[in-house]
C-alpha positions as CSV (number, residue, x, y, z in Angstrom):
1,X,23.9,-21.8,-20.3
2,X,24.4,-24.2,-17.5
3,X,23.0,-23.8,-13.8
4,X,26.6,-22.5,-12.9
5,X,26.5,-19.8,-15.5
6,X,22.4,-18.9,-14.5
7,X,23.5,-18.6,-10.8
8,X,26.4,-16.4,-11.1
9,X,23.8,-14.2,-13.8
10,X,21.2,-13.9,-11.0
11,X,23.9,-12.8,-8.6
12,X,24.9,-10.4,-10.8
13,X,21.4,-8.5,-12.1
14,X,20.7,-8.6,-8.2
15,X,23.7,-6.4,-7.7
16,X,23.3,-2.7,-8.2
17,X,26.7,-2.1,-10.4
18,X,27.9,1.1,-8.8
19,X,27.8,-0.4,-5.8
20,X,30.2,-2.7,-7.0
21,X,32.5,-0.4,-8.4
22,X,31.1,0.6,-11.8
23,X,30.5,4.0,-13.4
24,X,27.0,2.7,-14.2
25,X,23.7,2.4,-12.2
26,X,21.8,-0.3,-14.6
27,X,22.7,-3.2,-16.0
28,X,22.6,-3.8,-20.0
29,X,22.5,-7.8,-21.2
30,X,25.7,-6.3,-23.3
31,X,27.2,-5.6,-19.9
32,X,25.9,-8.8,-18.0
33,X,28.1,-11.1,-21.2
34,X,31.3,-9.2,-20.6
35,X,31.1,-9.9,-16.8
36,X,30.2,-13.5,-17.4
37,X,33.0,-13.6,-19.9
38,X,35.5,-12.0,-17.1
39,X,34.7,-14.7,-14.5
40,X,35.7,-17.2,-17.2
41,X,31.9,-18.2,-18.6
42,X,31.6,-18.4,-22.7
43,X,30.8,-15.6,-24.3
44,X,26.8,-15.6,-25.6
45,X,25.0,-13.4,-27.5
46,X,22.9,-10.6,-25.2
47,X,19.3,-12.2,-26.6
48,X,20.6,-15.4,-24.7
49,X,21.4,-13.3,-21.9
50,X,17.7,-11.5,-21.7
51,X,15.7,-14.9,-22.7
52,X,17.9,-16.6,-19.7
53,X,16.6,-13.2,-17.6
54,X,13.1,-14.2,-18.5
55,X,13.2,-17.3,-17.1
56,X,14.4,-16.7,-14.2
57,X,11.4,-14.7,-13.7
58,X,13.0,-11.4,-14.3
59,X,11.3,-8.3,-16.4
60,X,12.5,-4.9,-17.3
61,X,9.9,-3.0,-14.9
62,X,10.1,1.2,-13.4
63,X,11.6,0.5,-9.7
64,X,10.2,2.7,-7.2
65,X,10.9,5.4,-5.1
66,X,11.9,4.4,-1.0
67,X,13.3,6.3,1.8
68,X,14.1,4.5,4.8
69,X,12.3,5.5,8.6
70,X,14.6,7.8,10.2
71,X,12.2,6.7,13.4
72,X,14.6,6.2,16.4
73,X,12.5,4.0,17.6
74,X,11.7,2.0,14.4
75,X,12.6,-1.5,15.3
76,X,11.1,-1.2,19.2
77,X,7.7,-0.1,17.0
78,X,7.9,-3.3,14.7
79,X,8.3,-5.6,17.3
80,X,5.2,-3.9,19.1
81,X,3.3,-4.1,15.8
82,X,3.8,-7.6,15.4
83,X,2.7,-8.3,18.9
84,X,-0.5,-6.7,18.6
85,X,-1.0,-9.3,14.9
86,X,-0.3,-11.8,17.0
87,X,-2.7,-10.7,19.8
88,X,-5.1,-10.2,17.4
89,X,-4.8,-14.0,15.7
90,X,-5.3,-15.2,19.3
91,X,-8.5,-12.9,19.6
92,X,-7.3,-10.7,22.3
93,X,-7.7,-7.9,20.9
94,X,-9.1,-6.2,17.7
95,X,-6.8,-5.2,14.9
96,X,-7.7,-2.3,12.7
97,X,-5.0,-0.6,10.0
98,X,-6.2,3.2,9.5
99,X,-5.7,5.3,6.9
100,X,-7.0,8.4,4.5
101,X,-6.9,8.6,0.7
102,X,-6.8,11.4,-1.5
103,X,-10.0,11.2,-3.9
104,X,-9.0,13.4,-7.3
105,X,-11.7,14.1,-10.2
106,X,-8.6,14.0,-12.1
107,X,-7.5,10.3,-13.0
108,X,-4.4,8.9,-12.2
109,X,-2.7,6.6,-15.3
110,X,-1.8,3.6,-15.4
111,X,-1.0,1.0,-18.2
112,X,-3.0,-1.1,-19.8
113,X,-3.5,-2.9,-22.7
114,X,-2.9,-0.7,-26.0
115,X,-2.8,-1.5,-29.8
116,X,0.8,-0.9,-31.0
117,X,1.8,2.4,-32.7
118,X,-1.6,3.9,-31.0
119,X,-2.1,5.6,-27.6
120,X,-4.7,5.3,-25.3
121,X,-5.5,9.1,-24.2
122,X,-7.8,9.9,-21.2
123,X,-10.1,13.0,-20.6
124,X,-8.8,15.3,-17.8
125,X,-11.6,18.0,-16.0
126,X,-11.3,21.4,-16.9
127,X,-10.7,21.8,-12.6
128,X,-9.7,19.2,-10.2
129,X,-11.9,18.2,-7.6
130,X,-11.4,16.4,-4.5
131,X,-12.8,14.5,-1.6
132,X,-10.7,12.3,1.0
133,X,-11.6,9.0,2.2
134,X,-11.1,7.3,5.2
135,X,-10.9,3.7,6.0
136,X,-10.3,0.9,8.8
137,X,-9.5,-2.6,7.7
138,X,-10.2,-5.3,10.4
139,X,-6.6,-7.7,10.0
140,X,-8.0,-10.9,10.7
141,X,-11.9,-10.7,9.2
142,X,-10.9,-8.4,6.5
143,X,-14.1,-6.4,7.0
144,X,-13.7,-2.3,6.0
145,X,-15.4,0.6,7.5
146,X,-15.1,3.7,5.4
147,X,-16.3,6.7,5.2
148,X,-15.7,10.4,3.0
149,X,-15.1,14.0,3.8
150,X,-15.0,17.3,1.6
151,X,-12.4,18.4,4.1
152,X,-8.9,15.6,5.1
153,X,-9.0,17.4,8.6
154,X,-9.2,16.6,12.4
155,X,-13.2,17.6,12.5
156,X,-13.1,14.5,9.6
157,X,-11.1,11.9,10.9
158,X,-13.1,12.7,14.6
159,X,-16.3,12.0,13.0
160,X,-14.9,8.7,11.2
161,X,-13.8,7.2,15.0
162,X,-17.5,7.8,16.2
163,X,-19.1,6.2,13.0
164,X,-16.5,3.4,13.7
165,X,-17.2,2.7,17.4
166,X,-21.1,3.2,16.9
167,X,-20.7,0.0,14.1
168,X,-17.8,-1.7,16.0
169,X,-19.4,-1.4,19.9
170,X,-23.2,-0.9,18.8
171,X,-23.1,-0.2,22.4
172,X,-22.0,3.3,24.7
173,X,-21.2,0.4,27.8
174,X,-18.5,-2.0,25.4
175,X,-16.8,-3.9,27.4
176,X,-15.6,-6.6,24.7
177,X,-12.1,-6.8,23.3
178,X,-9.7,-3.7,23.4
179,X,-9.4,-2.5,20.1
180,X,-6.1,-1.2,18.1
181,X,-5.9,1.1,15.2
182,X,-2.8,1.3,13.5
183,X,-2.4,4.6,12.0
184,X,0.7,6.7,10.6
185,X,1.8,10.3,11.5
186,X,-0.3,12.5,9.5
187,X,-1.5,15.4,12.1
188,X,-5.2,14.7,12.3
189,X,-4.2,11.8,14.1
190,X,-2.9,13.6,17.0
191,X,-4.0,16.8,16.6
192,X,-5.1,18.4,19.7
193,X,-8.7,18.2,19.3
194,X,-8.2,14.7,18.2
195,X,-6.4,13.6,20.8
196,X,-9.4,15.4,23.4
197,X,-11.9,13.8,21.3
198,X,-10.5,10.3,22.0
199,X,-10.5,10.2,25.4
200,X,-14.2,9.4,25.7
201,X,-12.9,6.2,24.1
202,X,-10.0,5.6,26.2
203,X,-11.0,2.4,28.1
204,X,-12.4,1.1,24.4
205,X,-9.8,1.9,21.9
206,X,-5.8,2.0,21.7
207,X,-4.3,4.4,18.5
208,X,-0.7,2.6,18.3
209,X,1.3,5.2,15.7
210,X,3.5,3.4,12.8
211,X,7.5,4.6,12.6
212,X,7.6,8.1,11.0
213,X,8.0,7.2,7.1
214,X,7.3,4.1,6.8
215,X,3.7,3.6,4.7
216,X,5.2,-0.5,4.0
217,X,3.8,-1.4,7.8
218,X,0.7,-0.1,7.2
219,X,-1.3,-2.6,5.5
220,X,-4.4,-0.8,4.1
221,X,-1.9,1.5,2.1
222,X,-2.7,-2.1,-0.3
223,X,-5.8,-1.5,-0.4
224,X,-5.9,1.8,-1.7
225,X,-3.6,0.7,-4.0
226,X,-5.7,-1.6,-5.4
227,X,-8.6,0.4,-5.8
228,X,-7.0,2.9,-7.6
229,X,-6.5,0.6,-9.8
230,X,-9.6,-0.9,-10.2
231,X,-11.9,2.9,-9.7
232,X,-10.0,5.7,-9.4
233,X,-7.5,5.1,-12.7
234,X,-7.5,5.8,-16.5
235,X,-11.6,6.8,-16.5
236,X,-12.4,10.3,-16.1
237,X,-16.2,10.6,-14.2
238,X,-17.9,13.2,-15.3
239,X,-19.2,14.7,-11.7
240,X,-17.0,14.1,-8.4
241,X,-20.6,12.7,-6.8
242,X,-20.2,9.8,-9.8
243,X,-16.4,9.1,-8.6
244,X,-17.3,8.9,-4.8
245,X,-20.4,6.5,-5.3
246,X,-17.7,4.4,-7.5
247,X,-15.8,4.4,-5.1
248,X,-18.6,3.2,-2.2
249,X,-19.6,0.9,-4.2
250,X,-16.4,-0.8,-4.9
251,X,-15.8,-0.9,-0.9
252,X,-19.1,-2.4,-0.3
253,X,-18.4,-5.1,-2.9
254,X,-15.1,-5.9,-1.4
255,X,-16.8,-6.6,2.4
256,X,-18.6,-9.1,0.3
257,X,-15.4,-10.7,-0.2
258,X,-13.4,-10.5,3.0
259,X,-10.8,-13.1,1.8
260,X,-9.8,-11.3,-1.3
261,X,-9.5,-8.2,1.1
262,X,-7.1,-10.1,3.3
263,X,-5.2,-11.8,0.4
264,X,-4.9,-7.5,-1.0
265,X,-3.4,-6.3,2.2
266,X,-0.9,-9.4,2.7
267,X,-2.8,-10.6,6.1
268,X,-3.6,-14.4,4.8
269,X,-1.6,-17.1,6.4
């Protein structure tokens, strides 16, 4: 298969067919030779056609689930949001990306290596437990502050800003940098008594709100992905105290590695 032949392949698997004008929505290496064949390429077997996939670096892997921001004001917030990175790589201000996680005694799954013709199975508690974390990564030092609640509520995430400011300020008269958390929509973060709580912290600290639906701007949502992965997935603990101080201590080892936490939530240059 020539360089022609691989670049009109690429274009093709790249394509979603029914957009196209096919009655199918996923490509088959029996569907990609009989295109290839139509623009006048020779025909090849489909094992050439996935080995040829390979090496360009693609893999048959689960696509995911997106839903574009119906936020008016979407683009205007983007721009603002880039601004403040850039404020913040100039040391103007402090940059902070906010969000909670749900905690669950039940594991989530995820693959992993497994001995073919056998299945890995993983214990599941008789009742789900829960607790909810909140975090605050720091964009440029890649430094976390995080805390956990029984209860994902205003009285938490009100308690979380004050443990914050006491670390961040370590000082009631902070007059340093302003300080920005970028946070999403969820109500706690502008709930009434949030929003009367935060005024005591008005000259000190900025809460800039992401477009509606869109979890992609918000770069700790990479963080919690990774520890999932690392804590929270494929391990049942036995007691939801075990799973939390896993969890702790996972986010206490990561502050010892601030570059690996900047490299997880994209913010390296």
């Amino acid at each position: 298969m020539n360089g022609r032949c691989e670049a009109k392949l690429k274009k093709l698997v790249e394509q979603e067919p029914r957009k196209v004008g096919y009655p199918f929505s996923t490509w088959t290496c029996a569907d990609l030779v009989r295109e290839l064949v139509k623009d006048g390429f020779k025909k090849v077997s489909g094992e050439t056609i996935r080995v040829h996939l390979h090496t360009l670096g693609y893999r048959v892997l689960r696509p995911v689930l997106s839903i574009a921001s119906p936020d008016p004001d979407y683009q205007q917030k983007v721009k603002k949001l880039e601004k403040y990175k850039k404020r913040a790589k100039n040391g103007e201000i402090l940059l902070y990306f906010q969000d909670e996680i749900d905690l669950n005694l039940l594991p989530g799954i995820l693959r992993c290596w497994t001995l073919q013709g056998t299945q890995r199975k993983v214990m599941t508690p008789g009742v789900n437990i829960k607790r909810y974390g909140l975090g605050a990564v720091n964009y440029i030092t890649g430094k976390t502050l995080h805390r956990i609640e029984d209860h994902k509520n205003s009285a938490g995430f009100c308690a979380f800003v004050e443990q914050f400011m006491k670390t961040v300020t370590q000082s009631p008269d902070y007059h340093g940098q302003k300080i920005v958390w970028v946070v999403d929509n969820f109500i706690i973060h502008h709930s009434r008594k949030t929003i009367q709580f935060l005024e005591q912290y008005a000259d000190q600290l900025v809460i800039f709100a992401l477009p509606t639906y869109s979890p992609w701007l918000n770069a700790i949502e990479l963080l919690w992905k990774h520890l999932r992965r690392r804590v929270t997935h494929n391990h049942l603990f036995e007691t939801i105290a075990q799973l939390v101080q896993a969890v702790y201590s996972f986010l206490k080892s990561l502050n010892r590695t601030p570059q690996l936490t900047l490299s997880i939530i994209g913010a390296t240059e």
